[in-house]
VORO-618106 format. One line per field, with one value per residue (C-alpha): residue number from 1; residue in three letters; z, x, y. Coordinates in pm, whole numbers, plus 50000, padded with zeros to 5 digits. Example, Ala and Ser with C-alpha at 12.3 -4.5 7.8 and 13.67 -1.06 7.14 Angstrom:
2
pos = 1;2
code = ALA;SER
w = 50780;50714
u = 51230;51367
v = 49550;49894
//
This chain:
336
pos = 1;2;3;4;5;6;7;8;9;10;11;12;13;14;15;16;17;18;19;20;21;22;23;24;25;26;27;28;29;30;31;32;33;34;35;36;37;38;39;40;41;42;43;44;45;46;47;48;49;50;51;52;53;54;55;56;57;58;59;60;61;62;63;64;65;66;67;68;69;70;71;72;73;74;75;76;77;78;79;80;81;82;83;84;85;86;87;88;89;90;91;92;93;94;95;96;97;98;99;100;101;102;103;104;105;106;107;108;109;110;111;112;113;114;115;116;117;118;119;120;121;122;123;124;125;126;127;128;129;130;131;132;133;134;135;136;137;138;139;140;141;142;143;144;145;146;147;148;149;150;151;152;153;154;155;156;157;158;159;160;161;162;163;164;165;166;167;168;169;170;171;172;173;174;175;176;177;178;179;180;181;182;183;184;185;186;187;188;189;190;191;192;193;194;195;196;197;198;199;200;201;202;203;204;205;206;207;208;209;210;211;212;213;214;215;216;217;218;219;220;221;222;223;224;225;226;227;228;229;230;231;232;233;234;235;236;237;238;239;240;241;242;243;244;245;246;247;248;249;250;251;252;253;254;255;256;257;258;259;260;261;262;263;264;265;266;267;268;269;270;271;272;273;274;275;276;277;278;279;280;281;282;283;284;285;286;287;288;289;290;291;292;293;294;295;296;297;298;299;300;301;302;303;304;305;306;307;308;309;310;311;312;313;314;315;316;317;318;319;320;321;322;323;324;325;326;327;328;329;330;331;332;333;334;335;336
code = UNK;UNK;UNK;UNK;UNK;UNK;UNK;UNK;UNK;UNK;UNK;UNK;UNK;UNK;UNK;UNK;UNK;UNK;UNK;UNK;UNK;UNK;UNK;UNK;UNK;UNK;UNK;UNK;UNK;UNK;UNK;UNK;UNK;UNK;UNK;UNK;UNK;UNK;UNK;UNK;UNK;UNK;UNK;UNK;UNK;UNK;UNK;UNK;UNK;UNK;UNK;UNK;UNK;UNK;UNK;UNK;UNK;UNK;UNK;UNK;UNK;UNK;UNK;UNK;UNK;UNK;UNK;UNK;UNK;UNK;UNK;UNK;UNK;UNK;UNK;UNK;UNK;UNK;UNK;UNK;UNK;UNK;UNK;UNK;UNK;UNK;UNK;UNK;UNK;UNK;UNK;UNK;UNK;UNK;UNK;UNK;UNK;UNK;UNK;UNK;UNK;UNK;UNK;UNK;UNK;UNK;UNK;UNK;UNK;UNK;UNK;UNK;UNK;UNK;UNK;UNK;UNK;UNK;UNK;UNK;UNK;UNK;UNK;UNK;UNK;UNK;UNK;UNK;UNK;UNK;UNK;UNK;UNK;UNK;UNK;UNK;UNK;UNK;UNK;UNK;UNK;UNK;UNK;UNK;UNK;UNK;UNK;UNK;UNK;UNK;UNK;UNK;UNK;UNK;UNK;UNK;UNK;UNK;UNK;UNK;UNK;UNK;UNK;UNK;UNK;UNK;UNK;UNK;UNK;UNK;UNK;UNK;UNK;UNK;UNK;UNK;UNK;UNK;UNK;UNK;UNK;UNK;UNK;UNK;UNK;UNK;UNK;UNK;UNK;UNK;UNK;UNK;UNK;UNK;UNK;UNK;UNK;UNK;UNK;UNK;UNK;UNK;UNK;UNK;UNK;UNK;UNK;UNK;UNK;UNK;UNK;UNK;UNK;UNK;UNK;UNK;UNK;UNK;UNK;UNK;UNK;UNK;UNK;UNK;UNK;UNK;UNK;UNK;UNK;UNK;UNK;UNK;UNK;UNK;UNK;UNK;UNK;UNK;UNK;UNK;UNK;UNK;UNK;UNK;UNK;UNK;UNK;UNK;UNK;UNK;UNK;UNK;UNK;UNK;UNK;UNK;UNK;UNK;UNK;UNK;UNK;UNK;UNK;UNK;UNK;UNK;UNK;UNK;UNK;UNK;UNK;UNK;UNK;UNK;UNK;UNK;UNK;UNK;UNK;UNK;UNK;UNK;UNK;UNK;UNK;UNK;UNK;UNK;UNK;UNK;UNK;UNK;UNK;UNK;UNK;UNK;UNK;UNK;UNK;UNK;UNK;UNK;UNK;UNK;UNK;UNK;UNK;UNK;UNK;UNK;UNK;UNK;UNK;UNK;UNK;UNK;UNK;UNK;UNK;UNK;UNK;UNK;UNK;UNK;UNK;UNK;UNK;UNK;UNK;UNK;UNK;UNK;UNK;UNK;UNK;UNK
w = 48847;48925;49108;49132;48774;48903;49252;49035;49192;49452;49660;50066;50283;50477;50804;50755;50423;50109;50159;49839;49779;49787;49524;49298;49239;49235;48985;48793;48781;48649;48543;48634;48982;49294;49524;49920;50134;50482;50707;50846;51123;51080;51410;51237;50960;51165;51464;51365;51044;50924;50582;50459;50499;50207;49961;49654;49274;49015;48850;49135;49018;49096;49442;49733;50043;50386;50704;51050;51333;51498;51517;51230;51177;51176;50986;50737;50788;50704;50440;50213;50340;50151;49830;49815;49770;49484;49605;49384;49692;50023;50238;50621;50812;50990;50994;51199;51515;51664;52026;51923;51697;51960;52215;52025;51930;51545;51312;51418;51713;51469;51386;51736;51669;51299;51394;51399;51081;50924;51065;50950;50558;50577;50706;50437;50209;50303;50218;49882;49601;49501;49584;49931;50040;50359;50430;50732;50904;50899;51289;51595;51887;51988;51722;51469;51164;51006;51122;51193;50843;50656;50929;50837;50459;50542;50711;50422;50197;50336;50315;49982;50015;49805;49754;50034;50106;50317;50508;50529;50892;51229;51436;51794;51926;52294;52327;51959;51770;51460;51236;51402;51337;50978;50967;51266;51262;50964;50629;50610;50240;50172;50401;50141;49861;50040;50099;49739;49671;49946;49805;49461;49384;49577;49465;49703;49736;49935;50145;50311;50215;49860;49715;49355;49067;49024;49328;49198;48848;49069;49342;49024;48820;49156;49177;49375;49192;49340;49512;49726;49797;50101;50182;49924;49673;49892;49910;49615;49352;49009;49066;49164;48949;48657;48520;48632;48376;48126;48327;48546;48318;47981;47888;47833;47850;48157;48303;48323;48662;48535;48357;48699;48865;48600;48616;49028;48926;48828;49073;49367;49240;49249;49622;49722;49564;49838;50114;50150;50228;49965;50243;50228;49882;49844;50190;49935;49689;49808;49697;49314;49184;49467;49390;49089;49137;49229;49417;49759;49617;49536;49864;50042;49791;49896;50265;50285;50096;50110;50522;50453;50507;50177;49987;49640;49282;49239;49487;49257;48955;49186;49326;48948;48814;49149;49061;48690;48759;49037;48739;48506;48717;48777;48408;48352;48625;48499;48128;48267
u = 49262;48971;49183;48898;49016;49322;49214;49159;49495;49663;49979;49848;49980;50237;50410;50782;50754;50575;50788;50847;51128;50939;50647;50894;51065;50708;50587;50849;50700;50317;50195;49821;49845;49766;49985;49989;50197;50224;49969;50029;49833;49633;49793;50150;50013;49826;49994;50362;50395;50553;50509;50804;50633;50426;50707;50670;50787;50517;50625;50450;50102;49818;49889;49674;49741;49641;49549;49485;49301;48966;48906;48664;48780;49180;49138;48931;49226;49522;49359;49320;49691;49763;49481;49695;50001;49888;49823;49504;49287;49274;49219;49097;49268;48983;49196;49484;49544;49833;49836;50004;49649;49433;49494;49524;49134;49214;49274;49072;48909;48694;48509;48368;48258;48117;47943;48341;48403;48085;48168;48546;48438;48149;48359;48685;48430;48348;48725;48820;48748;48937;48877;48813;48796;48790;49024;48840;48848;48540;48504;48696;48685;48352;48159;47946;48069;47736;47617;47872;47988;47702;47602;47930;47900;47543;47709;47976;47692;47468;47842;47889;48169;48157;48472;48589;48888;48807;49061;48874;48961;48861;49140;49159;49284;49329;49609;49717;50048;49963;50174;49929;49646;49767;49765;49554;49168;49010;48940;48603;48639;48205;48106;48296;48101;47791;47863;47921;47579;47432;47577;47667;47711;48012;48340;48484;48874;48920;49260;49393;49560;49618;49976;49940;49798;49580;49428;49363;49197;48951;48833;48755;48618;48365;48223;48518;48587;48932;49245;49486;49815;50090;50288;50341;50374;50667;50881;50775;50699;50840;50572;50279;50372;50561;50290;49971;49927;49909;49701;49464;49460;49440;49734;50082;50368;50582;50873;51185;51379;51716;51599;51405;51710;51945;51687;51655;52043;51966;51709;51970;52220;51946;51864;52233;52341;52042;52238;52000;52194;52212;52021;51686;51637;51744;51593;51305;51483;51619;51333;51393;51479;51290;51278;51538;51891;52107;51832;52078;52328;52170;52049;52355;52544;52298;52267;52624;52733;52445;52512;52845;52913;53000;52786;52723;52525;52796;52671;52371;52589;52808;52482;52368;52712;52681;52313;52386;52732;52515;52264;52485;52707;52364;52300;52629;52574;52219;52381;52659
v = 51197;50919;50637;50387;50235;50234;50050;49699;49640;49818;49842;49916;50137;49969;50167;50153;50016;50234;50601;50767;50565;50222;50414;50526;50187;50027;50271;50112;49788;49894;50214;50125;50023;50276;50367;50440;50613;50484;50608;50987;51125;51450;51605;51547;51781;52035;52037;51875;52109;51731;51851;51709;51390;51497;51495;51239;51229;51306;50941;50777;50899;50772;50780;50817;50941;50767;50973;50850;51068;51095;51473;51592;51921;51816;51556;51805;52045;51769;51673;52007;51999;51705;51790;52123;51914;51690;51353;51201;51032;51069;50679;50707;50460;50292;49905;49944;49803;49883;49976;50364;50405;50212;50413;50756;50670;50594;50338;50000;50136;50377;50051;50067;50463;50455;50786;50953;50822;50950;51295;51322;51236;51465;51755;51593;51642;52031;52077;51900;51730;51482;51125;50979;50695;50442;50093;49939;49570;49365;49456;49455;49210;49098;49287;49123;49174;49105;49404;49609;49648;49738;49987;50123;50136;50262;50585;50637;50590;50885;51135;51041;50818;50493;50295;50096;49882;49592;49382;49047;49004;49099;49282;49159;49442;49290;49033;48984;49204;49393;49104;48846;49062;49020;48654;48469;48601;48410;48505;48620;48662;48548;48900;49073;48960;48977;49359;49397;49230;49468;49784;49735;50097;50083;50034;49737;49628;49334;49313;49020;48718;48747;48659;48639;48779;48446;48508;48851;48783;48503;48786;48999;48764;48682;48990;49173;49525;49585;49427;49531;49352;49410;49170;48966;49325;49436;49160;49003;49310;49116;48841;49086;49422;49310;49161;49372;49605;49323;49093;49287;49614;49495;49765;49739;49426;49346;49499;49344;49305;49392;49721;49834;49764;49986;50267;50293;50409;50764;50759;50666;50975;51200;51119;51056;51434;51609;51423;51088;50768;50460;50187;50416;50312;49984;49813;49843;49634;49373;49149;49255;48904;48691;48334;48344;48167;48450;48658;48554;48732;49004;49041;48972;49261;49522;49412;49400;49733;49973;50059;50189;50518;50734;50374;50541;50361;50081;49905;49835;49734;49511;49354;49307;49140;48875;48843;48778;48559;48345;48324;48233;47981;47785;47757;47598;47339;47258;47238;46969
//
């Protein structure tokens, strides 16, 4: 499967966030948009034989697979690991910058070795042949991102690798937390375009800063070919998915809330009967109804309930009768 039609809009890899779990109940929402996991680390593969952190549910297709590592050859070696297993695109991490991937020489701190990154998709690309691609800052500390960047998409250029997800920010990897690393280095949002100007046979995403779908259909409409949401998809997913493959795809209507929320049901029993606990699916839903009278409720239902030992599906249709009696309880005020 080619996932670059599918990049237009996509979900990014978020660490402690987008398990299989969070994909399936996003897949839910839009049939169009891509899918991460949460980055793994080639040695985890190789070395860890963590291959049950390769398991996912053929629903959640397309979905791409990030890796994080600096050696070549393991990286090479994880990946035909995770080809093998049926993921549809491999994504270097080359943008994080947390101090675990700063000072295991991955993630942001490639920016400062473009040469290692140009190596491990050459020798990814020895091994497989499904999609590959790179998610990269616009630089790192004191670097220029002027020229940093291109010399970057330069190198994935000569390897063969053209679609790129850009976060739109440096990452200061001395003295700022990965959350502020999210939020305090500017927008740099004109490089982005310029890139795309620079190489426009590449396939660009932008990341950073983007919390709705208008946002979205303006970076497209500028030039952008691709977006890719966090934040704002997690705890927010009815007003970024439910909508996307209408909007952004051209395909398909929107998905209702309350349906998603009767079909993670089946999908709950299936995980609680192979000895999972309730709270590992639905942390990732507590922002179902965000922003609708009733969502507290909600919340509070699952927060509350989904912990308990021996917590089983009725959780989710007692969360659903507060949601829909808080709903209903606000329409009758409004009315009088």
């Amino acid at each position: 499967m080619k996932t670059n039609v599918h990049a237009k809009l996509s979900v990014a890899p978020m660490m402690d966030c987008t398990d299989r779990h969070c994909r399936y109940f996003h897949r839910l929402f839009s049939k169009q948009v891509l899918l991460y996991t949460e980055m793994v680390t080639s040695s985890a593969l190789v070395k860890g034989n963590a291959l049950h952190l390769l398991t996912f549910n053929d629903a959640e297709h397309p979905v791409a697979f990030q890796l994080g590592g600096s050696d070549p050859e393991e990286l090479a070696e994880a990946a035909q690991i995770v080809s093998e297993a049926g993921y549809d695109e491999i994504n270097l991490n080359v943008g994080c910058p947390s101090n675990r991937v700063k000072f295991a020489s991955f993630g942001a701190i490639l920016m400062k070795q473009p040469q290692v990154v140009e190596k491990s998709i050459e020798a990814i690309r020895r091994r497989i042949d499904i999609d590959i691609t790179v998610k990269c800052r616009i630089g790192v500390d004191k670097q220029n991102p002027k020229y940093v960047l291109p010399d970057l998409l330069n190198r994935l250029a000569d390897v063969g690798c053209t679609r790129v997800i850009i976060h739109a920010r440096k990452a200061l990897l001395n003295g700022l937390s990965p959350k502020e690393n999210r939020d305090i280095p500017p927008l740099q949002y004109d490089l982005v375009y310029k890139m795309k100007e620079q190489f426009p046979n590449f396939h660009i995403s932008l990341n950073g800063g983007v919390t709705s779908l208008n946002q979205v259909e303006s970076l497209i409409d500028a030039g952008i070919d691709g977006v890719m949401i966090g934040r704002a998809a997690y705890n927010q997913p009815v007003n970024i998915l439910s909508q996307a493959d209408r909007r952004i795809f051209g395909i398909g209507a929107d998905t209702d809330p309350i349906e998603i929320a009767t079909k993670m049901i089946s999908y709950i029993n299936g995980h609680l009967e192979s000895g999972g606990r309730l709270h590992q699916v639905t942390r990732h839903m507590l922002g179902l109804f965000w922003g609708q009278s009733g969502a507290r409720d909600w919340r509070r239902a699952l927060s509350e309930n989904a912990i308990r030992d021996n917590a089983t599906s009725e959780v989710i249709k007692v969360a659903l009768q507060r949601f829909l009696g808080a709903k209903y309880y606000c329409a009758e005020e409004i009315a009088e």
